[in-house]
BAGUSE-546295 format. One record per residue (C-alpha): residue in three letters; z negated, y, x. Coordinates in steps of 0.1 Angstrom, whole numbers, padded with zeros to 4 digits, always signed. Layout:
N
alaZYX
...
//
This chain:
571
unk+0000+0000+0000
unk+0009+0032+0012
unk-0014+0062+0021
unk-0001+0087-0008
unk-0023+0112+0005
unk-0007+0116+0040
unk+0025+0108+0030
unk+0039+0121+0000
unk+0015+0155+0000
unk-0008+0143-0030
unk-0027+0176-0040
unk-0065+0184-0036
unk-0096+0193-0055
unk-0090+0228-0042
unk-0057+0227-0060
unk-0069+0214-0089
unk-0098+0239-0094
unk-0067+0266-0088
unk-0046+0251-0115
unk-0074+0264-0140
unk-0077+0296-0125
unk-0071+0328-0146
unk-0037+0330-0127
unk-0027+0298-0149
unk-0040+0313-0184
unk-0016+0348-0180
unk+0002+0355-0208
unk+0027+0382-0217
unk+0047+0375-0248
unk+0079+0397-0256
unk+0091+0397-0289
unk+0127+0402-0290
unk+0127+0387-0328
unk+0133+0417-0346
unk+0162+0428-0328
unk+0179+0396-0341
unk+0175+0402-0378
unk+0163+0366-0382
unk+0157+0372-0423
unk+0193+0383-0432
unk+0206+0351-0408
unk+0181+0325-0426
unk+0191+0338-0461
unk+0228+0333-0448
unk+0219+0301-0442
unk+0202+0293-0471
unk+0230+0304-0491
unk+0256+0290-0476
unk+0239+0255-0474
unk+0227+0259-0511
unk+0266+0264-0515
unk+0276+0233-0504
unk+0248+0213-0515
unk+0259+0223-0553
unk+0290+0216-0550
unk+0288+0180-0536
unk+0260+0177-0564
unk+0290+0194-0590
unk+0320+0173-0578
unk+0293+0144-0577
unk+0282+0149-0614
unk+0317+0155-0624
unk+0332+0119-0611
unk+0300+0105-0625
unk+0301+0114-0657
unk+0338+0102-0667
unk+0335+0076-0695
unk+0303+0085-0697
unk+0267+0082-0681
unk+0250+0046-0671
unk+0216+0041-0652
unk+0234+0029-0622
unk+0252+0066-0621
unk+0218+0086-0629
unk+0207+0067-0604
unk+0237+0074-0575
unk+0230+0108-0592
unk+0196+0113-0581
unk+0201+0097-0547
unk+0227+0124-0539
unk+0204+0152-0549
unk+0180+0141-0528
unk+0201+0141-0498
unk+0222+0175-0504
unk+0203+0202-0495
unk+0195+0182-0462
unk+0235+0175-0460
unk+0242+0212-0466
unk+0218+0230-0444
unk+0233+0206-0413
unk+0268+0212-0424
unk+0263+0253-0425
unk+0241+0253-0397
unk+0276+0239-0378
unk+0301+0255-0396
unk+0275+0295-0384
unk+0280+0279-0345
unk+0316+0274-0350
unk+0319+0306-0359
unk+0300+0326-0333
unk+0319+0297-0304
unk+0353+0311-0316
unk+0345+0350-0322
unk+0317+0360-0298
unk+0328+0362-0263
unk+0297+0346-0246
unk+0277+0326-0275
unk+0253+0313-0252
unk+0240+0347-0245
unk+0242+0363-0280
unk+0216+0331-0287
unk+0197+0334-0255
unk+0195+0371-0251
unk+0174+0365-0215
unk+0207+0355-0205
unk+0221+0388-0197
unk+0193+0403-0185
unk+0186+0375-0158
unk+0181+0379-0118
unk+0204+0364-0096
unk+0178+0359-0073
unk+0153+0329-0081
unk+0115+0340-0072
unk+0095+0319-0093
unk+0080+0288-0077
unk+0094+0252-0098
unk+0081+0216-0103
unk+0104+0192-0105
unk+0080+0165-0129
unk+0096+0133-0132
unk+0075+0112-0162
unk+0079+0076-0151
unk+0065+0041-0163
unk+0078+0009-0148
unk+0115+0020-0140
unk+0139+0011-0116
unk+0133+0038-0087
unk+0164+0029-0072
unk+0183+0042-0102
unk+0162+0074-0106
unk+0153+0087-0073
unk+0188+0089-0059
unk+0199+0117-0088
unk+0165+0135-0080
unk+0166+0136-0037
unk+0203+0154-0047
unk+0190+0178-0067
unk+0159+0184-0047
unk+0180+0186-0016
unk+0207+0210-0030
unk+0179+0236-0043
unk+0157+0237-0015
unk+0193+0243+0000
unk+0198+0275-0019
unk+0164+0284-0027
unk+0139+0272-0003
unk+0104+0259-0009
unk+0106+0278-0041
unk+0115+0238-0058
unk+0090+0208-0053
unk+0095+0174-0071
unk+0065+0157-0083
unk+0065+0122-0094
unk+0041+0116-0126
unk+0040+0077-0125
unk+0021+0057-0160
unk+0029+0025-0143
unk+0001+0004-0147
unk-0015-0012-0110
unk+0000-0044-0098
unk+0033-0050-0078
unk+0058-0026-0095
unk+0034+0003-0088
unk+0036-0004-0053
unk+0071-0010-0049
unk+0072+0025-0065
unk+0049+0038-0043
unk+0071+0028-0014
unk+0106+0039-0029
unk+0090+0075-0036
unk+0072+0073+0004
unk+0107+0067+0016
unk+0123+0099-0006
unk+0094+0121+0010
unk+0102+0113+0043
unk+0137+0129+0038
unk+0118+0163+0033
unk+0093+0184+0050
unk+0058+0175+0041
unk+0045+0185+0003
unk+0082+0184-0010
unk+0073+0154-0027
unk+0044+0150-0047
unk+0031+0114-0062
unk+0002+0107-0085
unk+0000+0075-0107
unk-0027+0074-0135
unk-0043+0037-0137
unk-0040+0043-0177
unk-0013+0059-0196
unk-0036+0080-0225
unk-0017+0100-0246
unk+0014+0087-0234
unk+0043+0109-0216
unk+0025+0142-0231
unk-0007+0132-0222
unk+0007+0122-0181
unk+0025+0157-0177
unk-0005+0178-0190
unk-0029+0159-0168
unk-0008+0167-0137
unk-0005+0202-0151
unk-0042+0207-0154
unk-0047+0192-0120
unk-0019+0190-0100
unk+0002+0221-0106
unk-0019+0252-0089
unk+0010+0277-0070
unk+0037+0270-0097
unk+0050+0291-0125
unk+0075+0262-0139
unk+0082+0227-0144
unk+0111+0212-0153
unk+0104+0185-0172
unk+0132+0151-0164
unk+0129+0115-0180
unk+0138+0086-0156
unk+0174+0085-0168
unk+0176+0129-0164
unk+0202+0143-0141
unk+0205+0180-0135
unk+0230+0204-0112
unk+0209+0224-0092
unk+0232+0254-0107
unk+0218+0248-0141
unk+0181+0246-0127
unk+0189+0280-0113
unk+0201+0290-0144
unk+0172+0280-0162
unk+0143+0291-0139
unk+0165+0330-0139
unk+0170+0332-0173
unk+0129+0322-0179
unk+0119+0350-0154
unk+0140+0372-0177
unk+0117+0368-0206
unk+0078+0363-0201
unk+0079+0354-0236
unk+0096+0327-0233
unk+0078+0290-0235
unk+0110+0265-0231
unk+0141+0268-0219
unk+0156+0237-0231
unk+0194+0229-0215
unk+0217+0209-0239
unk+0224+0169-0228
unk+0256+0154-0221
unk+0262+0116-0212
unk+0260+0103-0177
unk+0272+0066-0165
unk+0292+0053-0195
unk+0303+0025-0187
unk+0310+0008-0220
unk+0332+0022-0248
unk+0299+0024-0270
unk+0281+0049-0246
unk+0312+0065-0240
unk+0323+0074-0279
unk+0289+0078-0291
unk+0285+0104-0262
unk+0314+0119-0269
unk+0308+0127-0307
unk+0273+0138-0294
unk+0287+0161-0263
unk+0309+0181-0292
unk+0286+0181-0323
unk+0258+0193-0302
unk+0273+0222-0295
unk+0281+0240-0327
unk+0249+0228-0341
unk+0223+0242-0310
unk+0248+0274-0317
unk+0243+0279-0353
unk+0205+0267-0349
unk+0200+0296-0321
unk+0213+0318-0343
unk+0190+0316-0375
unk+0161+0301-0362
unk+0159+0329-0328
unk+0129+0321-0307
unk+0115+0288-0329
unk+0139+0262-0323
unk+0134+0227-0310
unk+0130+0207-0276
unk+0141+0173-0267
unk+0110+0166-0244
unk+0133+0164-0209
unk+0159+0182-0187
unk+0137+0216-0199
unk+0118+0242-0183
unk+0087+0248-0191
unk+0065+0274-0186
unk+0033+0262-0169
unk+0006+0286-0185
unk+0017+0288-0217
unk+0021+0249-0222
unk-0012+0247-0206
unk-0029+0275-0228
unk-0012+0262-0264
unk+0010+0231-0264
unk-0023+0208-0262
unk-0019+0181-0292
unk-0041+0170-0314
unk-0049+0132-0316
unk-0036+0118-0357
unk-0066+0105-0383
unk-0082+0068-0364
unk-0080+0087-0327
unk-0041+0079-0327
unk-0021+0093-0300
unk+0011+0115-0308
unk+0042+0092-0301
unk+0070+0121-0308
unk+0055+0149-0287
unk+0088+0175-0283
unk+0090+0187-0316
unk+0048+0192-0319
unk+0050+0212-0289
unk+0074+0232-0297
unk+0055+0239-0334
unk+0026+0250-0311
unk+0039+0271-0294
unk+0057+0289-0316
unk+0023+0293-0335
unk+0007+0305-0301
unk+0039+0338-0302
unk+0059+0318-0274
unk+0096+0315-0281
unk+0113+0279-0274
unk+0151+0282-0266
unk+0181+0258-0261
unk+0211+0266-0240
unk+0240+0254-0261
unk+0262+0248-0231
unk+0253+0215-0223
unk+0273+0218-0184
unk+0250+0203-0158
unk+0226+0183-0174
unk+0232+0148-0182
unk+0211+0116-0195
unk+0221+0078-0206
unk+0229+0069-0242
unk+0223+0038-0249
unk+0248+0011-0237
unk+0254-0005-0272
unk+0248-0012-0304
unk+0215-0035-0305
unk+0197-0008-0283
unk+0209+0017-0299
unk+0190+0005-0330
unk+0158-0005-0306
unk+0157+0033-0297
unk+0154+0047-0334
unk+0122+0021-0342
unk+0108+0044-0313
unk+0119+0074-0329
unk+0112+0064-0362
unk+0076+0058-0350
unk+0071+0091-0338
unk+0086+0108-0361
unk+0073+0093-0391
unk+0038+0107-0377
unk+0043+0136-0381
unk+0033+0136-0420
unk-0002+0139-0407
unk+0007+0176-0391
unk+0026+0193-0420
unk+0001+0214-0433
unk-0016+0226-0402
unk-0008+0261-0398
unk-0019+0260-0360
unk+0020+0242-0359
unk+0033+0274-0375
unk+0057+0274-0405
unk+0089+0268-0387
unk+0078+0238-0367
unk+0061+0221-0394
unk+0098+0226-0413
unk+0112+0208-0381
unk+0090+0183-0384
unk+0097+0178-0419
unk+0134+0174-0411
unk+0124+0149-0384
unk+0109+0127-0413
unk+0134+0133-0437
unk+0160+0114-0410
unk+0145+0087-0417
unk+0127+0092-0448
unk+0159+0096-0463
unk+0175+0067-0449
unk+0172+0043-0482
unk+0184+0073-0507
unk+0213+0071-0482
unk+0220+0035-0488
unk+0212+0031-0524
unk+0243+0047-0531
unk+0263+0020-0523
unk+0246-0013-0536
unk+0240+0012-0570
unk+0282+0019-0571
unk+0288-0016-0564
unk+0265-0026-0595
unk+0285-0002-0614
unk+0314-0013-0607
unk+0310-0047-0612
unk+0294-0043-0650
unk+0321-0019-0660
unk+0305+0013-0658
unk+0333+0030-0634
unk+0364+0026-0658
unk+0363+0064-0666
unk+0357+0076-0633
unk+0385+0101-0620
unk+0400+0087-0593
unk+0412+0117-0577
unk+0381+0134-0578
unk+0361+0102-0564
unk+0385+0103-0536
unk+0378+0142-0533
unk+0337+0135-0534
unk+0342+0108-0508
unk+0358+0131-0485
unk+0337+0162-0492
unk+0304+0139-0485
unk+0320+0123-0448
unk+0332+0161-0440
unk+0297+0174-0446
unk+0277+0144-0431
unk+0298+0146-0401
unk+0304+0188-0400
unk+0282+0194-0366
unk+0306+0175-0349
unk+0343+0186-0372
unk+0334+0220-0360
unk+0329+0209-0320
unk+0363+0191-0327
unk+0380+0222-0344
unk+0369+0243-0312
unk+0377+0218-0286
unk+0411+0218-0304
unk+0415+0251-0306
unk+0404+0259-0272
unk+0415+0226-0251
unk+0404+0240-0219
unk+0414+0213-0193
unk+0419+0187-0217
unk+0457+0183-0231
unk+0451+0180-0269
unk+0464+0146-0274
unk+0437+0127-0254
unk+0413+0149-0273
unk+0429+0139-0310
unk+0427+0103-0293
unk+0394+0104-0283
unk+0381+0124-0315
unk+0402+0096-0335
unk+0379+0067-0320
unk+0346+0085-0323
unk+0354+0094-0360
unk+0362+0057-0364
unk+0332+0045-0347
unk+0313+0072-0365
unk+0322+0060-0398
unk+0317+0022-0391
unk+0278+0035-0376
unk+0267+0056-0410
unk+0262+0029-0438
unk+0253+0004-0404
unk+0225+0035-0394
unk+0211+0040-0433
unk+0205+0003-0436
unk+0189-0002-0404
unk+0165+0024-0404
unk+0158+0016-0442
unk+0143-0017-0426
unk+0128+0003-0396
unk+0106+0022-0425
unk+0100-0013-0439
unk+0087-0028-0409
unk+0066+0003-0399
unk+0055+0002-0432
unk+0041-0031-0426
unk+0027-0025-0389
unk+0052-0043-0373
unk+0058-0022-0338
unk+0051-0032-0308
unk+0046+0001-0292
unk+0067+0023-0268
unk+0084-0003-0237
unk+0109+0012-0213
unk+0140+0019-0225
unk+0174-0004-0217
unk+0200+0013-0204
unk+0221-0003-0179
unk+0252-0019-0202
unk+0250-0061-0206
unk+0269-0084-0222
unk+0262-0087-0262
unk+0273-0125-0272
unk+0285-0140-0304
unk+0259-0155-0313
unk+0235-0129-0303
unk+0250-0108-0323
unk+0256-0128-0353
unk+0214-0137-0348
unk+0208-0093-0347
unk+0238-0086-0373
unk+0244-0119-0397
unk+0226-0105-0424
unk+0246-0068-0421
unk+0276-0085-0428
unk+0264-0109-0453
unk+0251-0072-0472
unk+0283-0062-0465
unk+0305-0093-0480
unk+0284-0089-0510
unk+0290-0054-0514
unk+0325-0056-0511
unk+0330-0084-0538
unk+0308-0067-0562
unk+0334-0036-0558
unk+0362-0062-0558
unk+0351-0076-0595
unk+0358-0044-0608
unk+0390-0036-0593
unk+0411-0037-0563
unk+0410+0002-0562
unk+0372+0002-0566
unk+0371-0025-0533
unk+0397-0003-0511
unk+0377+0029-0517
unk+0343+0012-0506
unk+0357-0004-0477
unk+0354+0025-0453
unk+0318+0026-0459
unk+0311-0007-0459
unk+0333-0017-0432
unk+0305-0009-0403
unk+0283-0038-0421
unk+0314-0060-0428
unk+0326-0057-0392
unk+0292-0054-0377
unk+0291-0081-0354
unk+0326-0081-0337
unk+0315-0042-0336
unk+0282-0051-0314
unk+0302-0072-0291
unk+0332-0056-0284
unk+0323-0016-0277
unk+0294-0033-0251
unk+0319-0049-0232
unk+0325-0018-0200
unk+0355+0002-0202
unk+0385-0008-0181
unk+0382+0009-0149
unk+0350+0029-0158
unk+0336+0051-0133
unk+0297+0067-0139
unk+0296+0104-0130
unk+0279+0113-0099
unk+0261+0147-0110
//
């Protein structure tokens, strides 16, 4: 075992005692929110996503009640209620980003007015925390000596990485241990910082505030990276500038592209994410000014206000906060800090998952955390716009079954009769109005990418938005069954806690998927026929929403196979 003391730079008592000196507890909040008329943007908003709500509710009502009304249709009636205002506040919150992308010269200054006002000369001293628990260190540390390296380059002992292990004692700790010793020695002495807690309490948020309180005296910063983060030391820069800009300012969080895809799942699911993002951080900066959200990595931080008022709260039973970003964020928007994200994603990357299977094992950890955040909704120390985040972090999931009953509900409608009035034109229309809406955050990144190719010749960009779309499609109905079960399973205790994440791609079988995914397509197959008894227009018009559970398995093994002549990105 290796002396960490000596040879990574561990800090001291002294340093500790520092960290909760009076320096740490400074705190000077400007207040640029008037100047951004956030009322008259919200009650845009709200109009323009109450627009659109009633109108799929309208055209919904409309196809519905053709030859009259049946329980199955004031039921399908009810579920799309439910879901519309949700629909319609995500579809204008896209359609307001599209619209300052294409007319405002620089958008992500006009949502991040520190932007403009930033120094081109960094002066504010920056910890690099990487959060780690039982990872492969010689995945991560590579991505993090080339960053260090390139800042101290340009900015000299102004960036430190610190290593925030949770990895439990035993022979992976070591071996991690070692790999960090041997980054350290690249760099002069205290460039590197390790400290491992025996015990993980209060998880990732609990590990970075304990090295804040005890670890952080002499910086003003952290930027906060996962064990799959990569960063450009230009967009660090960029970030620690723009936070010196505005002492107000809590988080800077940087939008997140996709890094080594190297299966055609990670590669169009991260390319429908790369362009949706974009018009929805936009249109989110815009209304919601200095409350909006972070993603709990590749973010700045600023030390003392997370120290003074991001502290959580443990949940009713002594239960530890699983989903800490979004809680955070609500606090410190309560405490008069603003939270930011950069809508220009350039420069920071992280791993989606490689396929299907874990795609669905990382939204039982999300549901998890999310779904805790009931307990915090009526807090006012989360203030009113993070507790409305939090609600919408629910309602993804929440939702879910209202999202699904639409289709076994149609299907028994169809099958007793109940659909032989409905206009077929305007179910067509409804069916297209609901996918354009559902999927608006990333029709408006498409519109712009299109409209503004930039190095991309238009035709691989219609290609590529072609397959996402498809895969898109085939993932909704697969997405609001699966995390219908998820709530069922939380519902009956059945998670096993947060584990480390999968991400390198692997082969999915047959059978393995036809074990994971047998009973999708059975749901499927039955789905289809009971559209099929009614008519063979009833079945073609249900088959694009059904054909991610039809085709679900074949669909698992064949987009986690890697990409012909795939290369990962080296950022």
């Amino acid at each position: 075992m290796i002396d960490q003391d000596a040879r990574i730079g561990a800090t001291t008592a002294k340093d500790a005692q520092a960290a909760g000196s009076s320096r740490f507890e400074r705190r000077t909040v400007a207040a640029p929110r008037a100047a951004e008329r956030l009322g008259g943007r919200r009650a845009a908003i709200a109009a323009l996503a109450g627009a659109i709500a009633l109108a799929l509710v309208a055209l919904g009502g409309h196809v519905m009640a053709g030859g009259g009304w049946t329980l199955w249709e004031a039921l399908m009636m009810g579920s799309l209620a439910v879901n519309a205002p949700w629909l319609g506040l995500t579809a204008a919150t896209a359609l307001a980003g599209l619209a300052i992308r294409l007319l405002v010269r620089d958008p992500s200054a006009f949502v991040v007015p520190a932007l403009g006002r930033a120094d081109p000369v960094v002066h504010d001293r920056t910890l690099l925390a990487l959060c780690v628990r039982l990872e492969d260190m010689e995945t991560v540390l590579p991505p993090m000596g080339r960053l260090l390296g390139e800042l101290r380059a340009r900015h000299g002992d102004r960036f430190v990485l610190g290593v925030l292990s949770d990895t439990p004692p035993g022979a992976a700790a070591e071996a991690e241990a070692e790999a960090i010793a041997a980054l350290a020695a690249r760099f002069p002495p205290g460039a590197v910082r390790y400290r491992r807690r025996a015990e993980n309490t209060g998880f990732k948020a609990g590990n970075l505030m304990d090295f804040l309180d005890h670890h952080a005296a002499g910086f003003d910063h952290a930027l906060v990276l996962d064990a799959d983060s990569a960063m450009s030391a230009k967009t660090v820069g960029r970030l620690v500038r723009t936070m010196q800009a505005d002492p107000g300012l809590a988080i800077l969080q940087a939008s997140i592209d996709g890094r080594g895809v190297g299966t055609r799942f990670a590669r169009l699911f991260g390319f429908g994410l790369r362009y949706g993002t974009r018009s929805w951080v936009t249109g989110q900066g815009w209304w919601q000014g200095p409350s909006q959200l972070y993603w709990g990595h590749n973010a700045l931080i600023r030390i003392a206000a997370f120290r003074r008022d991001a502290r959580l709260p443990t949940l009713p039973g002594g239960v530890r906060i699983l989903s800490h970003d979004y809680a955070e964020a609500a606090r410190l928007h309560a405490g008069g800090w603003a939270v930011r994200v950069l809508p220009d994603s350039a420069g920071s990357w992280e791993r989606h998952p490689p396929d299907l299977p874990a795609l669905f094992v990382r939204d039982l950890r999300w549901a998890a955390g999310n779904l805790q955040y009931r307990h915090l909704l009526l807090r006012p120390d989360f203030g009113r716009l993070g507790r409305f985040q939090m609600l919408e972090a629910i309602l993804h999931y929440a939702l879910a079954p209202f999202r699904f009953a639409f289709l076994p509900l149609a299907a028994l409608n169809a099958a007793s009769g109940g659909g032989e009035g409905t206009p077929r034109g305007a179910l067509l229309l409804l069916l297209l109005l609901a996918f354009a809406v559902s999927n608006m955050p990333k029709l408006a990144g498409y519109a712009e990418a299109l409209l503004r190719p930039g190095r991309f010749r238009r035709a691989a960009l219609l290609r590529g938005m072609a397959q996402e779309l498809a895969l898109g499609l085939m993932l909704d109905t697969l997405e609001a069954l699966e995390r219908s079960l998820t709530l069922l399973q939380l519902a009956r205790g059945r998670f096993g806690g947060w584990t480390a994440q999968r991400r390198n791609a692997r082969e999915v079988t047959w059978a393995a998927a036809a074990r994971r995914f047998g009973g999708h397509t059975a749901a499927g197959l039955a789905l289809l026929a009971g559209f099929g008894l009614a008519s063979g227009f009833a079945a073609l018009a249900a088959l694009p929403a059904l054909a991610g559970l039809v085709f679900a398995i074949p669909l698992a093994v064949l987009t986690a196979r890697p990409r012909r002549g795939a290369r990962a990105p080296a950022p």
